[in-house]
C-alpha positions in Angstrom: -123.5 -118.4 89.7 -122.6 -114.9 88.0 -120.1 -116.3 85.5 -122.8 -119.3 84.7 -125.5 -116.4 84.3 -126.1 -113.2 83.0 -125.4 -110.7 86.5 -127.2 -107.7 84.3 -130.5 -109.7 84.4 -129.8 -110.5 87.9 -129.1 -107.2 88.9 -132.2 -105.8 87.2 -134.0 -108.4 88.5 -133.4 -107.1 91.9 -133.7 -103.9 91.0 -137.4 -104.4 90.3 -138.0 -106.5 93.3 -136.4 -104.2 95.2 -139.0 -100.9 93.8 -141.9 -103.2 94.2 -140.9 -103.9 97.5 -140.7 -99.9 98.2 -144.0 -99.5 96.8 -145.7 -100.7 99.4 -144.1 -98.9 102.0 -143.7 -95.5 101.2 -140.9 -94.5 103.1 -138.6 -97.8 102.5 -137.4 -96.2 99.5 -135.0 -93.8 101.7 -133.6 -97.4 102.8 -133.3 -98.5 99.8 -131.6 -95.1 98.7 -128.9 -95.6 101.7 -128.2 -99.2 100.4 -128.1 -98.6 96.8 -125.2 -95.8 97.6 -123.7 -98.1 99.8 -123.4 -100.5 97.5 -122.6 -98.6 94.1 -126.0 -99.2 92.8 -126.7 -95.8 90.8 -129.1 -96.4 88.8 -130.9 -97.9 92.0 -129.8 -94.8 93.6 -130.9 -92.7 91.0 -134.8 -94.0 90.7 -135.0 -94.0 94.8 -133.9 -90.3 94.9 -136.2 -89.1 92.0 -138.8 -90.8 94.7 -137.1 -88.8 97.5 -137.4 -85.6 95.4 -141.1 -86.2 93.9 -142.0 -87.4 98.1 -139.8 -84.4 99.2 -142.9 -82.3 100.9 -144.6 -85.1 102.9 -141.5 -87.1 104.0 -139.6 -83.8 104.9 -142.9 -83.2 107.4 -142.7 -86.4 108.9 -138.9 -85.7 109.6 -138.0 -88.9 107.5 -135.0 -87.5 106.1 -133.5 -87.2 109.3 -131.8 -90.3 109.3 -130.0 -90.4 106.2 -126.1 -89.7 106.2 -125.6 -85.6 105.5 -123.7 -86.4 101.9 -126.8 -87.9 100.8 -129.1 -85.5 102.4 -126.5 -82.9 100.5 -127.4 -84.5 97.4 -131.1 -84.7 98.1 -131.4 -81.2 98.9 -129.7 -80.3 95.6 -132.0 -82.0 93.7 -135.1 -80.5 94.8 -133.3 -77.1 94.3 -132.5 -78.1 90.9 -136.4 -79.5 90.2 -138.0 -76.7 92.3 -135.9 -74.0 90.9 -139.0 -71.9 88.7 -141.3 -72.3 91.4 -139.3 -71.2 94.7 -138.7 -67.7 95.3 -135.0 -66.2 95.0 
């Protein structure tokens, strides 16, 4: 099917059904973020773990990072450094 059809439009295709499908469940997007590393998805990857990040406060209440693997929660962590950086104190 890929070499008949463009995979880009595919992939973006799934991409998007894949975000929709996160928006309605708040918290699927850390599964999403786990399969899209898995898989070698980054740009997936990337647009689940700006939601991680921008979700970071309520999610870490409700202990929802607890299940990721500890190089993801690494990079997650990082992240929210990096974007929290001005407002946290030193």
């Amino acid at each position: 099917y890929l070499q008949l059809h463009d995979a880009n439009s595919l992939r973006l295709a799934c991409e998007a059904a894949a975000e929709r499908a996160c928006a309605a469940d708040g918290e699927a997007f850390l599964d999403l973020l786990v399969q899209a590393d898995a898989l070698g998805a980054s740009r997936l990857k990337a647009r689940a773990m700006r939601l991680a990040v921008h979700h970071f406060k309520d999610l870490a209440l409700q202990g929802a990072f607890e299940t990721l693997p500890p190089p993801l929660l690494t990079e997650v962590l990082r992240l929210v450094a990096v974007e929290f950086d001005p407002i946290l104190p030193s």
